[in-house]
MARZABA-656842 format. One record per residue (C-alpha): residue number from 0; residue in one letter; x, y, z. Coordinates in Angstrom, 2 decimals. Each point is the difference from the previous one (the first is absolute). Layout:
N
REC resi resn    east   north      up
REC  NUM    a       X       Y       Z
...
***
This chain:
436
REC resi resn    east   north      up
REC    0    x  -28.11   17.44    8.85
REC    1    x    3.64   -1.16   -0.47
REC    2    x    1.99    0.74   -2.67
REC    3    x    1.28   -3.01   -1.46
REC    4    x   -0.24   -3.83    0.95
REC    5    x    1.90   -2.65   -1.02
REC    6    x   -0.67   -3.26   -0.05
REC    7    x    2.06   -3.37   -0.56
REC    8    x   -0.11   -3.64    1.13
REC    9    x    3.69    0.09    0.26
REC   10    x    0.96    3.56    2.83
REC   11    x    3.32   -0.55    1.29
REC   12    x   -0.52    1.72    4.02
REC   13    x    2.16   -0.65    3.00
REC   14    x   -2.04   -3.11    0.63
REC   15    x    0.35   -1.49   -3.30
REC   16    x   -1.37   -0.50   -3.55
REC   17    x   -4.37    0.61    0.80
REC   18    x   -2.40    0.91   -2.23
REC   19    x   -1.09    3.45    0.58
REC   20    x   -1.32    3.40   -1.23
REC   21    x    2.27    2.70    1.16
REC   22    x   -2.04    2.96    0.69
REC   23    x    1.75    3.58   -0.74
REC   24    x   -0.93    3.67    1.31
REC   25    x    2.20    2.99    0.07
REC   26    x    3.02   -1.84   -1.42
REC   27    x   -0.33   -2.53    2.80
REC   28    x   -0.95   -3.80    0.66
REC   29    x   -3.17    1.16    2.23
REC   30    x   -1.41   -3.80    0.39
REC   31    x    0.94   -3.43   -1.58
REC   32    x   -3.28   -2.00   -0.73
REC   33    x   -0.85   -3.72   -1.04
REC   34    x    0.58   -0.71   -3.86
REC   35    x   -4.07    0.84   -0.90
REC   36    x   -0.96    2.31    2.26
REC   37    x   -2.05    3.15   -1.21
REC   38    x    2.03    2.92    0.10
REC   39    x   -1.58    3.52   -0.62
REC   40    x    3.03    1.31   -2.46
REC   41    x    0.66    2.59   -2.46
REC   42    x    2.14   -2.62   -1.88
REC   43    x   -0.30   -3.87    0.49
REC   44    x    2.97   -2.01   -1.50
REC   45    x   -0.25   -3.97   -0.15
REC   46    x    3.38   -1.56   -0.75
REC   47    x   -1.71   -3.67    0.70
REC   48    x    3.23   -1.93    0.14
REC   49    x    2.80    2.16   -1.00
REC   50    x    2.09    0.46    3.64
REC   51    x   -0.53    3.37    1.50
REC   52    x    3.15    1.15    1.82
REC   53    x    1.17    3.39    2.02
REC   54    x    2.17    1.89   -2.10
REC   55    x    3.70   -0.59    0.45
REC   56    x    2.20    1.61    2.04
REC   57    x    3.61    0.50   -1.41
REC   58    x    2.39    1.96    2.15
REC   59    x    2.81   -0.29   -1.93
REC   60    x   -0.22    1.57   -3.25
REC   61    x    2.76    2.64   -2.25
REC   62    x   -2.27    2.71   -1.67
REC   63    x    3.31    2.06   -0.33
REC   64    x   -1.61    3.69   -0.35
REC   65    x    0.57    2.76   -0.29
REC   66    x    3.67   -0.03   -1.93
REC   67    x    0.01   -3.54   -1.45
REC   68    x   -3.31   -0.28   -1.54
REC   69    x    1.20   -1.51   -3.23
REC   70    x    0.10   -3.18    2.28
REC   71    x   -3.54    0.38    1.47
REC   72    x   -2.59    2.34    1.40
REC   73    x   -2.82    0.51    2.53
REC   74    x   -2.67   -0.18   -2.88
REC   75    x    1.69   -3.17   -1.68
REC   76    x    1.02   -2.09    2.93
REC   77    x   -3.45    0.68    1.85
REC   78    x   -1.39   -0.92   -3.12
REC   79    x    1.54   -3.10   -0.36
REC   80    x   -0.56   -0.41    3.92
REC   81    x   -3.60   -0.08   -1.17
REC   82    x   -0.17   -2.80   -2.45
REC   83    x    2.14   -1.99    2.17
REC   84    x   -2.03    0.16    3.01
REC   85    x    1.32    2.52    1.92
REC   86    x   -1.75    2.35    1.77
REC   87    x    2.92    1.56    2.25
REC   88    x    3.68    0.26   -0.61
REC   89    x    2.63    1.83    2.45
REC   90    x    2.65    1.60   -2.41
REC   91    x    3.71   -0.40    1.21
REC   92    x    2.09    2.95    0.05
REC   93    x    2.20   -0.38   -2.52
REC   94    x    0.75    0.30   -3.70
REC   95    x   -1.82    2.90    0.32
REC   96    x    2.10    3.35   -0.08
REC   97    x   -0.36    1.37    2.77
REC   98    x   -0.09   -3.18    2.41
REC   99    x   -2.33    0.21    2.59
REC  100    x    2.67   -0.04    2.74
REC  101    x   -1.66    3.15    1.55
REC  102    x   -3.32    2.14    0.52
REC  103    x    0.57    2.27   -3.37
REC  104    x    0.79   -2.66   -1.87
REC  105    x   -3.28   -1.97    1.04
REC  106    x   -2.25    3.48   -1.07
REC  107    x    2.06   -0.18   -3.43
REC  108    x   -1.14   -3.38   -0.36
REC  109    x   -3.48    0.33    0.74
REC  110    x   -0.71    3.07   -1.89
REC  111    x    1.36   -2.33   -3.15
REC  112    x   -2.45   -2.21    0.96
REC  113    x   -3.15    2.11    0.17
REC  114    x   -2.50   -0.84   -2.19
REC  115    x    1.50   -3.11   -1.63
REC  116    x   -0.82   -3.14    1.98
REC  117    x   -2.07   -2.51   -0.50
REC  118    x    0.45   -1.59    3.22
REC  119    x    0.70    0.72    3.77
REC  120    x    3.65    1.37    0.08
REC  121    x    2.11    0.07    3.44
REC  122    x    3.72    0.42    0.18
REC  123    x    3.02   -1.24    1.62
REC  124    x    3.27    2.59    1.31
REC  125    x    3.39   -0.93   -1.01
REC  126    x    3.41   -0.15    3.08
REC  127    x    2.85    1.40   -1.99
REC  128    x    3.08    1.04    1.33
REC  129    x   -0.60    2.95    2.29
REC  130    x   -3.83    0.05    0.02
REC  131    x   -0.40   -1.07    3.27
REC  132    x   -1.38    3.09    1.47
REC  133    x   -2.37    0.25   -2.65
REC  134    x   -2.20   -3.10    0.74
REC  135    x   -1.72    0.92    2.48
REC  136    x   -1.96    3.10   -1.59
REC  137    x   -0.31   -2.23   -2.65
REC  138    x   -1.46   -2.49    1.55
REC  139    x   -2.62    2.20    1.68
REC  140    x   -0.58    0.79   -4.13
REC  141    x   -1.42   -3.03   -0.07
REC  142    x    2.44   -2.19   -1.50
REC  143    x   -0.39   -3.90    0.92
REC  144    x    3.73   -0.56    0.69
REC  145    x    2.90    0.04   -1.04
REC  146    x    2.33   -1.84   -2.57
REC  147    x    3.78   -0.54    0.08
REC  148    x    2.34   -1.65   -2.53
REC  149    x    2.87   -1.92    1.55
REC  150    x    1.96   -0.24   -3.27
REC  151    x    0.17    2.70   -3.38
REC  152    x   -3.70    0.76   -0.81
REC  153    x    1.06    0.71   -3.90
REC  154    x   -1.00    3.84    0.35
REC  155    x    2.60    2.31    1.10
REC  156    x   -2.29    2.67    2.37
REC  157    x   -1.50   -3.24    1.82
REC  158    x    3.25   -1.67    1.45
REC  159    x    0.53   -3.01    2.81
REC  160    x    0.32    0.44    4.15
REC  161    x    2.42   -2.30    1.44
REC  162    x   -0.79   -1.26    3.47
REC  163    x    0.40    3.28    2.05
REC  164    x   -1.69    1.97   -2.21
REC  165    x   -3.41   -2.38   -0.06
REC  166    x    0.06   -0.54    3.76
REC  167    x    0.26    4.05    0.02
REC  168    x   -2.94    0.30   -2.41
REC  169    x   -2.01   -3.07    2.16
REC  170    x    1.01    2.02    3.20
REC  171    x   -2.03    3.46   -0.75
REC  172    x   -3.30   -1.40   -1.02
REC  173    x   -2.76   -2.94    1.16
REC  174    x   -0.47   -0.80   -3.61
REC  175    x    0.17   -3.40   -2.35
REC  176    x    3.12    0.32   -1.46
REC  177    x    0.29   -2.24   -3.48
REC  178    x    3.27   -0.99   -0.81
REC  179    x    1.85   -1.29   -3.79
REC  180    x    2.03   -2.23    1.88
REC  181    x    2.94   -1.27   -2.35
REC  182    x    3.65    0.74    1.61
REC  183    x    2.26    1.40   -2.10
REC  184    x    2.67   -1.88    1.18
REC  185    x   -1.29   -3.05   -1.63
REC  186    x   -0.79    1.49   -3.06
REC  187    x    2.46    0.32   -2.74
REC  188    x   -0.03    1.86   -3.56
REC  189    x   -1.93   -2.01   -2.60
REC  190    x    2.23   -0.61   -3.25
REC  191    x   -1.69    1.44   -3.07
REC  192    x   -1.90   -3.28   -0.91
REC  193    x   -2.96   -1.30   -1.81
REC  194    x    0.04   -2.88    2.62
REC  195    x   -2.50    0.21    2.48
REC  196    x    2.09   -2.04    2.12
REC  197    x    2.78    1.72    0.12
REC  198    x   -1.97    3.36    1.19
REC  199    x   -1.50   -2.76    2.72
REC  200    x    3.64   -0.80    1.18
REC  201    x    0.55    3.95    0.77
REC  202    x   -3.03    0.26    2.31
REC  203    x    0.04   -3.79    2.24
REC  204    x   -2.34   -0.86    2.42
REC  205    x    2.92    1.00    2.73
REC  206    x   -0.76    3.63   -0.83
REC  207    x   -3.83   -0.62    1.43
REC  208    x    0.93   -1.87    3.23
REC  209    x    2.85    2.55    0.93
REC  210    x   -2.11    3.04   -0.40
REC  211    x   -3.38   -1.33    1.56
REC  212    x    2.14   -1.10    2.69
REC  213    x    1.40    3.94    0.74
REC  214    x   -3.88    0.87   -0.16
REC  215    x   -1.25   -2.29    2.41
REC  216    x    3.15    1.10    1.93
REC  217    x   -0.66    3.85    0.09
REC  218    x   -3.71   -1.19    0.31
REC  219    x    0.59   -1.26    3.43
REC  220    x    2.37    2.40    1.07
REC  221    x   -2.66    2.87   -1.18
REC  222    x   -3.08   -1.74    1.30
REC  223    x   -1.41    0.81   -3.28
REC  224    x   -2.04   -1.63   -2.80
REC  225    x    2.26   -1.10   -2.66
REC  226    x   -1.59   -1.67   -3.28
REC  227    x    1.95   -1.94   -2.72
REC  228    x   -1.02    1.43   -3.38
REC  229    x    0.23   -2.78   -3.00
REC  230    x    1.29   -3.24    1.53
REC  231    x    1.61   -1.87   -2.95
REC  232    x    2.91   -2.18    2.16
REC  233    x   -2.01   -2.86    2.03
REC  234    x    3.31   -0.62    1.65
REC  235    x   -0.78    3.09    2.03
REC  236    x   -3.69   -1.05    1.59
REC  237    x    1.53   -1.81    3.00
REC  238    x    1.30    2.94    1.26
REC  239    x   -3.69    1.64   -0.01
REC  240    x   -1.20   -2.71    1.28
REC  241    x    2.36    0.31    3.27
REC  242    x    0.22    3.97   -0.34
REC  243    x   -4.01   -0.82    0.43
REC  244    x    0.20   -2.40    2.98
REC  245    x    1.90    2.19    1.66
REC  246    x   -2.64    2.81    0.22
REC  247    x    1.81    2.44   -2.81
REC  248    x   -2.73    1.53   -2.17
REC  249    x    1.13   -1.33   -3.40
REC  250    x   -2.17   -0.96   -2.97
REC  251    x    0.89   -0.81   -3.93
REC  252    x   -1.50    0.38   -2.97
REC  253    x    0.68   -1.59   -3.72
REC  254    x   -0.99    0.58   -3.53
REC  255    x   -1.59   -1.63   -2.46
REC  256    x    2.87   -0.52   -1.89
REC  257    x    2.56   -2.03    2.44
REC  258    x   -3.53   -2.14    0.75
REC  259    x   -0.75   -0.77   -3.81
REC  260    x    3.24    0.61   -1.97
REC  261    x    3.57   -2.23    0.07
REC  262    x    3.61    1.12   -0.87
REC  263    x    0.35   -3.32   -2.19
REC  264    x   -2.21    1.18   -2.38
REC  265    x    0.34    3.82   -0.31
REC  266    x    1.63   -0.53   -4.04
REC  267    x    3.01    2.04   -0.87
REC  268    x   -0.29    3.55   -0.63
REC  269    x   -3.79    0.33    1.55
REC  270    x    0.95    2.80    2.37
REC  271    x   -3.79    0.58    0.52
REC  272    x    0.48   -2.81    3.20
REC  273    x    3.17    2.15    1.24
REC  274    x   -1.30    1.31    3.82
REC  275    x    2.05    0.62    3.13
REC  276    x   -0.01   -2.52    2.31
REC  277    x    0.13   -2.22   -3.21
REC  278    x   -2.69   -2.77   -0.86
REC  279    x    1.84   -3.62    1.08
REC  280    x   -1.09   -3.55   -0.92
REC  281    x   -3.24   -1.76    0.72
REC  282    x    1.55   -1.82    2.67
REC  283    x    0.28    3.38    2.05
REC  284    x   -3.22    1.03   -1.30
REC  285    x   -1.76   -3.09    1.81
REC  286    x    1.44    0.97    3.25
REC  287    x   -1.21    3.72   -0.08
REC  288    x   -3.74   -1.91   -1.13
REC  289    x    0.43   -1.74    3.05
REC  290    x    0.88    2.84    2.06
REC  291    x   -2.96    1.61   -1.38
REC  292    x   -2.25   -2.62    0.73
REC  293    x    1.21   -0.07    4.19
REC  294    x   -0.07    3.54   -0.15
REC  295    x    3.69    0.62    0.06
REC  296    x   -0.51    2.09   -2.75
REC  297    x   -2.54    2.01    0.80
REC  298    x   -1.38    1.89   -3.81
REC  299    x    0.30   -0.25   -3.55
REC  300    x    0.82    3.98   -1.37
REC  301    x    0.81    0.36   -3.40
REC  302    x    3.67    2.65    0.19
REC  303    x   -1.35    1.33   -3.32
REC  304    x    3.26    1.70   -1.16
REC  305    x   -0.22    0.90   -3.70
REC  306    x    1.99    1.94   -2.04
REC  307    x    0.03    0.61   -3.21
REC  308    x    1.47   -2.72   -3.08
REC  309    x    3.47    2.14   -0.94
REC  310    x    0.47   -0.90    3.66
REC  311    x   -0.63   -3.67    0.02
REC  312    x    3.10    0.28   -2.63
REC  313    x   -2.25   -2.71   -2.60
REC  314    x    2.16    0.93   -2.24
REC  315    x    2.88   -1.43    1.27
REC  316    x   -1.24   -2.67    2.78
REC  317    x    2.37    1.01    2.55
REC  318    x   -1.26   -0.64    3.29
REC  319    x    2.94    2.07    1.62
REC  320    x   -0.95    3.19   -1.67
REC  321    x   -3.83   -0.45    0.15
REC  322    x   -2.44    1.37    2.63
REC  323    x   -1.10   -2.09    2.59
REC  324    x   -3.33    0.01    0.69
REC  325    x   -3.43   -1.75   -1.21
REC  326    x   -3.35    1.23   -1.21
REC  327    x   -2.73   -1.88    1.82
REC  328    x   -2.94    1.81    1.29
REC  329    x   -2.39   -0.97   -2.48
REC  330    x    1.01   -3.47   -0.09
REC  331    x    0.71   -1.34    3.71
REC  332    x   -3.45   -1.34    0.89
REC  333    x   -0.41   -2.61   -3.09
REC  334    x    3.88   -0.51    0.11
REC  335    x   -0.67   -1.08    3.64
REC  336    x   -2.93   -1.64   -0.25
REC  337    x    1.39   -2.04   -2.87
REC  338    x    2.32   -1.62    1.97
REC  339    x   -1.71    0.50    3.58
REC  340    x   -3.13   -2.76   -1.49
REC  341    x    2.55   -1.93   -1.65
REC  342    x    1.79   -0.60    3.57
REC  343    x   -3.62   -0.77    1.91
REC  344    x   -0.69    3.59    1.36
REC  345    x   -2.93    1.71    0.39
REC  346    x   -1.15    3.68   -1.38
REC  347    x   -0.62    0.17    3.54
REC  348    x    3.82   -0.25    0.53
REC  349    x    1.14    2.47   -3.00
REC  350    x   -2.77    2.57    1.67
REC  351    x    1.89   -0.33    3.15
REC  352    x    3.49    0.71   -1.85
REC  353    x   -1.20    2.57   -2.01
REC  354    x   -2.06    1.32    1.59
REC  355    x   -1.13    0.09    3.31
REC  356    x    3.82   -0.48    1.52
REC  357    x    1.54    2.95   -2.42
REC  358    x   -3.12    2.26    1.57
REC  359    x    0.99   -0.69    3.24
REC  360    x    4.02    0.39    0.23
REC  361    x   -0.71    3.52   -0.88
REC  362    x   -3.13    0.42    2.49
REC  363    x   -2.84    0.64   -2.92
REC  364    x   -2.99   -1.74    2.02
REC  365    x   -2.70    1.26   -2.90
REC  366    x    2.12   -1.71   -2.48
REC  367    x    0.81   -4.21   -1.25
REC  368    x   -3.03   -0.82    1.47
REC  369    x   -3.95   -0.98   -1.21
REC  370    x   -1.60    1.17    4.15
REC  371    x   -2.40    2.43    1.15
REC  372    x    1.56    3.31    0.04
REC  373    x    2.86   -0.76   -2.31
REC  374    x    0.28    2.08   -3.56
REC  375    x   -1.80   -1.53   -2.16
REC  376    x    2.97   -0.84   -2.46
REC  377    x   -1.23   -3.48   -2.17
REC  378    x    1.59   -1.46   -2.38
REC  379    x   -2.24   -2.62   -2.28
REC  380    x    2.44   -2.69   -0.84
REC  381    x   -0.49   -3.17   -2.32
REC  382    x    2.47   -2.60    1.51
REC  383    x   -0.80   -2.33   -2.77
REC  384    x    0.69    1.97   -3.34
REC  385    x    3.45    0.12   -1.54
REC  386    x    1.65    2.35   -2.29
REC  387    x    3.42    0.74   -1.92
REC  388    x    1.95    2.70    1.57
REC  389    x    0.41    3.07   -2.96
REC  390    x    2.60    1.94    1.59
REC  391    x   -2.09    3.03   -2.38
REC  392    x   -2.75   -0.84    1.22
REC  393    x    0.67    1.09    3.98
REC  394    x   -0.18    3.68    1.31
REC  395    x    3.69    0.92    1.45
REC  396    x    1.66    1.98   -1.89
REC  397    x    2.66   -1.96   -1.39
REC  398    x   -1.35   -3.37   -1.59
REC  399    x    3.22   -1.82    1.52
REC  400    x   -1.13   -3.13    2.14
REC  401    x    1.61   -3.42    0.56
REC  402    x   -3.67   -1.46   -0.41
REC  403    x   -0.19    0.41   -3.53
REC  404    x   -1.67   -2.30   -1.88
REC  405    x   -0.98   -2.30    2.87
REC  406    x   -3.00   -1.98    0.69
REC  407    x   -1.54    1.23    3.55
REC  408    x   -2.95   -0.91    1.92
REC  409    x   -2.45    2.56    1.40
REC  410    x   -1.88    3.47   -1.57
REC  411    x   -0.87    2.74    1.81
REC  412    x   -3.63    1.20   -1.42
REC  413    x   -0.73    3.16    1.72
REC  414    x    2.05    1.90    2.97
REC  415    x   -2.13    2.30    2.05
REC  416    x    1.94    2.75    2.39
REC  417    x   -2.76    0.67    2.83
REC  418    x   -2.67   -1.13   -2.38
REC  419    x    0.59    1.87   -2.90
REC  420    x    1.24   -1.94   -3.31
REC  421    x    3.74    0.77   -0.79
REC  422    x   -0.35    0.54   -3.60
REC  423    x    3.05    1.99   -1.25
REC  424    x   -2.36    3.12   -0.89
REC  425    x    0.29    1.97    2.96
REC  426    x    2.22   -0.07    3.16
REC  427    x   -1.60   -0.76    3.52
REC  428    x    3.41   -0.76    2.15
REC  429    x    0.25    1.57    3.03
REC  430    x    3.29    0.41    1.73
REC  431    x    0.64   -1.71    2.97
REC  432    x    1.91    0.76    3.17
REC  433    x    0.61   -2.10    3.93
REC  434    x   -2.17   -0.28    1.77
REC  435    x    1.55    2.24    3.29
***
């Protein structure tokens, strides 16, 4: 007998939407049936036509403990993970104090994990400054790569490699190395300003094309896979493109929020849309959809980065003293989806974004996917239904989100992490580790 089936006339799979029944032992898709077959389960779910999807896949997400857990947590952004659709995130390593930048730091962080997770957890290593030695035991720790900032990071103990030092770093280990590209020497200090334009003018598109130019560069030279983390500057996809016709391993990445949000609107003061790269205009934005839509741009990861309101500065709107960095977990499927329909895509598309691509990049091959002998991570979503955002109403631990108060397509029912209902009352995560 088989522990759970479920069925739906809408199952997004590798082939396409199908109607199916999705048959689950052991945590595990075991078989994938016609839409009315008898199945011999302990549990039989029907969602008749709300969509059936594989849980998301988000590997690029701030949980920020141990040492800054006033900005988030294991229990609160797994949580919110959850009721977003997300069945497995990869934690970056930083804000968290220590940074995972070596094999010590890594036990610190899971041991502040244990117990707390509602969903799969893997994690990234950090290249600082004289760390290069230390990424290979890391590595073999079971870290999924490696991320470098090419300009100030905002925290102190995680600080930026020029050049040398990430060629160094991509030199001592065959890893995916993720890289902030923005160069600082096209950045300049914002001017304490309510004006979200005038914290725009301190970080231009210029910054983006200079610095994912040095990665591809040190990418080639290294013979190493190299990975652009948050695209926001379209003006910088050409150079992928070629990087990619040349044979240099290179793939990009955006966010929901350079996809769905524009600089002419952010109003003055509303630091909540303050992120580094910055959000641009819509015009940009259509570029990066089209990138997306080629395959340019390869997935749609949320860079949750909270932090907690005193740090946003609300109470003075200054976008040059606020934190940089947007809460979206819980919100990027329907904030993609939103817009994805509205532009003629497919769920089948978003899957592949959010999904399936994110799962691969970092070599998961049980994960992003609704196959035989995948995890059987669901996610029952209503594509149809619409609701308000309350920024009280989500699960991170700071109710600070750009989204508030907007309309947005698309409600995830029920989440299930290898066939078990994520309901918030007791934590089934596992963690996760490369696959060697």
């Amino acid at each position: 007998m088989a522990d759970l089936v479920v069925r739906s006339r809408r199952v997004i799979t590798p082939e396409g939407e199908i109607p199916a029944a999705v048959v689950v032992e052991g945590g595990r898709i075991v078989a994938i049936q016609p839409y009315g077959a008898e199945v011999d389960a302990s549990k039989d779910v029907d969602l008749a036509d709300t969509v059936l999807l594989p849980g998301l896949v988000d590997t690029h997400v701030h949980v920020n403990e141990p040492g800054r857990t006033e900005w988030e947590g294991f229990a609160t952004a797994t949580r919110a993970a959850a009721a977003g659709g997300v069945t497995t995130i990869i934690d970056m390593p930083l804000n968290s104090l220590p940074p995972t930048v070596d094999t010590r730091a890594l036990e610190i962080k899971r041991a502040a994990a244990t117990g707390q997770c509602h969903v799969d957890v893997g994690f990234w290593g950090g290249v600082v400054p004289g760390n290069a030695a230390d990424l290979p035991g890391l590595h073999d720790a079971g870290v999924f790569g490696f991320k470098a900032f090419l300009a100030d990071s905002g925290v102190p103990e995680f600080p930026p490699v020029d050049r040398e030092q990430l060629a160094e770093a991509m030199g001592t280990a065959d890893a995916l190395f993720v890289i902030h590209a923005e160069d600082p020497g096209h950045l300049r200090a914002a001017a304490s300003s309510a004006a979200y334009g005038d914290f725009l003018a301190s970080r231009p598109a210029a910054a983006e094309h200079a610095a994912v130019a040095t990665a591809i560069a040190v990418a080639r030279a290294t013979d190493r896979r190299v990975h652009i983390l948050h695209l926001s500057a379209a003006s910088a996809l050409p150079l992928i493109a070629q990087a990619r016709a040349d044979g240099v391993c290179v793939t990009a990445e955006t966010c929901p929020h350079y996809l769905t949000l524009d600089a002419d609107l952010v109003p003055d003061g509303a630091t909540e849309f303050k992120c580094c790269p910055p959000i641009r205009d819509s015009a940009n934005a259509d570029l990066l959809w089209a990138a997306l839509a080629e395959g340019l741009i390869t997935c749609v990861v949320s860079d949750h980065s909270p932090c907690t309101p005193e740090l946003k500065r609300q109470d003075t709107g200054d976008f040059a003293a606020a934190w940089g960095g947007i809460a979206s977990v819980q919100l990027g499927l329907p904030v993609i989806w939103t817009s994805a329909q509205a532009r003629g895509h497919s769920l089948v598309d978003v899957v592949s974004w959010m999904a399936s691509r994110p799962a691969a990049l970092v070599g998961l091959e049980r994960k992003g996917r609704i196959a035989v002998g995948t995890d059987a991570d669901l996610v029952a979503f209503d594509p149809d239904a619409e609701f308000v955002v309350d920024a009280h109403a989500l699960h991170h631990r700071n109710p600070v989100t750009p989204y508030a108060g907007r309309t947005l397509r698309g409600v995830v029912r029920t989440t299930w992490l290898r066939g078990s209902p994520v309901t918030g009352d007791e934590t089934t995560g596992r963690f996760l580790a490369r696959e060697i």
